[in-house]
N, C-alpha and C positions, 0 to 999 in steps of 0.2 A: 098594206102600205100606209099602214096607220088611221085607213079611212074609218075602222071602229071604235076609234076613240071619239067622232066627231060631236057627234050628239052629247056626251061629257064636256064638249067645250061650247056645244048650245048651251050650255045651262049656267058654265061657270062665266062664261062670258058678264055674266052680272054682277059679279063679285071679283069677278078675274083682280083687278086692280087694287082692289083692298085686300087681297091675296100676297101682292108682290109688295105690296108697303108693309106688310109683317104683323097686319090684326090677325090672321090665325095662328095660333099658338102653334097647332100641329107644323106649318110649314113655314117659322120662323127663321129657321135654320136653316132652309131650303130656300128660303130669299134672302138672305143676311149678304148686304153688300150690294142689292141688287142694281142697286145705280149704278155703282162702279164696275160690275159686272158689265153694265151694257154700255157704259162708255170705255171699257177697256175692249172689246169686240169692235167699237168703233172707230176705235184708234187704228185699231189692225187693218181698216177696210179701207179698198182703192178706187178708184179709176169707176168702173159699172158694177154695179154692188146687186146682185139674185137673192134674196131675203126669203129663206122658207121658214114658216109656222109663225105669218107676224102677229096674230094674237091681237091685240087691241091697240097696235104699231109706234109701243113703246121707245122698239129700237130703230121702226124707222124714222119715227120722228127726229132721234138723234143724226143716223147716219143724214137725213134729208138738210137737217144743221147745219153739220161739216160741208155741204156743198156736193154731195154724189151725187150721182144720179141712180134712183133703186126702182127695182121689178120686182114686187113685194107678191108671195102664194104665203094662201091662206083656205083651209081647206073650208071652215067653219062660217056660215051665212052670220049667225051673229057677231060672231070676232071682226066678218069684215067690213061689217057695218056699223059698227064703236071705233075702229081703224081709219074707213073713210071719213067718218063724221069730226075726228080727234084729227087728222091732218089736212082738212079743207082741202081737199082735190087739187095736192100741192105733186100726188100720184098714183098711179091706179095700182087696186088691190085685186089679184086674179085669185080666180077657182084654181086651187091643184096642188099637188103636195108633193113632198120630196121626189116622188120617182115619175112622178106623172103631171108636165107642167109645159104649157107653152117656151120653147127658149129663145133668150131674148139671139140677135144677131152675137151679138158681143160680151160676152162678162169676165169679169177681172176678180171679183171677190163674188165667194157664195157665204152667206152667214147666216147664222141661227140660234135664236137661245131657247133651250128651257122644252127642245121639243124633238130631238133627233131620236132619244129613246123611245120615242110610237113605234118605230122599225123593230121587223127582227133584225139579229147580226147578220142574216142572209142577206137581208134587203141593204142593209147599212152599208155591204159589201156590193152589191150592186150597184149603187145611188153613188156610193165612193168613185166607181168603175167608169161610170157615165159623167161624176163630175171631171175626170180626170181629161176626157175626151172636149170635154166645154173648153177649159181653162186653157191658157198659155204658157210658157214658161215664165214664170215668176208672180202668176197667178195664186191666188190664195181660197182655202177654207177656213174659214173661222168660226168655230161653233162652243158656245158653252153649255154644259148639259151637266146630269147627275151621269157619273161612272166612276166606277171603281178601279182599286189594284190588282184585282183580284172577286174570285167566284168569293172565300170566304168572303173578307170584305164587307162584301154584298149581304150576303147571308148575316155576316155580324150587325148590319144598320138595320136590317128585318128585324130580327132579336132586341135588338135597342130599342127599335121604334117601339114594338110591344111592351116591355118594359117599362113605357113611360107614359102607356095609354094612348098611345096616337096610332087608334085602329087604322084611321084613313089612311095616313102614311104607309101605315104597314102594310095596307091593302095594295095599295099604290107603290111600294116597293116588290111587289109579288105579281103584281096583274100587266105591267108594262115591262119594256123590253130594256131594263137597262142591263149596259154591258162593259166590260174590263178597257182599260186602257192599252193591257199588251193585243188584244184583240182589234184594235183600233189603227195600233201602231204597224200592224203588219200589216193590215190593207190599205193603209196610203200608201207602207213603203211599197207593196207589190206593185200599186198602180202608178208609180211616179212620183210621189211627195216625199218631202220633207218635212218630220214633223215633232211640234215639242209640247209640253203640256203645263199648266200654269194651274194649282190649286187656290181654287177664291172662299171658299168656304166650308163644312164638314160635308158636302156633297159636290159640289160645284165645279168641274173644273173649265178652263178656255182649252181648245186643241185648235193650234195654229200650224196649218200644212199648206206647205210652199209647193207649187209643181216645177220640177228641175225639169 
C-alpha cells in the first residue's frame, strides 16, 4: 500500500523541497514545470478536496488558497510535520495512505501529485474502486504522476536514465510501481469515470476522471 516507501520519504523529507525546485540534476526533468504542475491540479479541484501523499503540503497550501476546504493523508511522520509547520494549523494533516485513511463525510475532488506510483496496478485498481464509491456524480480525480504509453516507454526512460548517469532515477524507475496510461484508462472507465490525460513534462502527466 505503499507503506514501504515510508522511511525513503523520512529521509528525503530534508531535502524534499530542494528536490522539486530542480537542484538535483538527476530529477530535473522529473520536476520541470513543477509549479505549474500543482497549480494546474488545483485548478481542477472543487467543492471538499481528499489530498493523498501531501508531502511537505506544497499543493495543499495552494488548493488551501483557492479557498477549499482539504483533509490532507500523509503517510510519513516527517513529511507531516514540515506540512504542519509550512501551513500554520490552517488544516489537519492525518496518518494514512491511499487505501487506508479515515474518510471524510463528504468529498468532491481526491487529488495527488508525484505519489500514486507507491501502488501496485492492483492496488491502483482498488483505491480506483473505492474512490469510485466516495465521489458523486461529477465528482473528480485529479492526480499527476510519472506514467507512461506504454510498458516499452517505461523500459525506454530506464535505458535513458542509465545512459546519462542518473543511477538514482534509474533505480527509482525500477524499484517503484510506475504504470501505463491504457491501464489507468480502463480502470476508471470500469469503475464510472470519465477520463483524459494532459502531458506536463517528459515524465509527468495530470489524469483528470470525472464520475458519470
Amino acid at each position: 500500500m505503499g507503506r514501504e516507501f515510508v522511511e525513503l520519504f523520512e529521509e528525503w523529507s530534508k531535502s524534499y523541497d530542494d528536490t522539486v525546485g530542480g537542484h538535483d540534476i538527476e530529477y530535473q526533468e522529473v520536476f520541470k514545470h513543477y509549479d505549474n504542475i500543482l497549480d494546474s491540479v488545483t485548478s481542477r479541484a472543487h467543492g471538499h478536496v481528499l489530498e493523498f501523499g501531501v508531502g511537505t503540503g506544497n499543493l495543499t497550501a495552494r488548493l488551501l488558497k483557492k479557498g477549499l476546504m482539504v483533509s490532507g493523508i500523509e503517510p510519513s511522520p516527517a513529511m507531516r510535520e514540515i506540512a504542519v509547520s509550512k501551513l500554520r494549523g490552517k488544516t489537519e494533516i492525518i496518518d494514512g495512505d491511499f487505501m487506508d485513511f479515515p474518510e471524510p463525510k463528504q468529498v468532491d475532488s481526491i487529488v495527488s501529485t508525484y505519489a500514486f506510483h507507491h501502488l501496485t496496478d492492483e492496488e491502483k485498481e482498488k483505491a480506483i474502486a473505492n474512490y469510485g464509491k466516495l465521489l458523486n456524480t461529477g465528482g473528480k480525480i485529479v492526480f499527476a504522476d510519472t506514467m507512461y504509453q506504454s510498458r516499452d516507454a517505461h523500459e525506454q526512460a530506464i535505458q535513458d536514465a542509465k545512459h546519462a548517469g542518473f543511477h538514482n532515477l534509474a533505480n527509482d524507475l525500477q524499484t517503484e510501481y510506475y504504470t501505463t496510461i491504457p491501464f489507468l484508462e480502463k480502470a476508471l472507465e470500469t469503475h464510472g469515470f470519465k477520463v483524459t490525460f494532459e502531458r506536463c513534462n517528459q515524465f509527468v502527466w495530470i489524469m483528470e476522471a470525472e464520475k458519470l
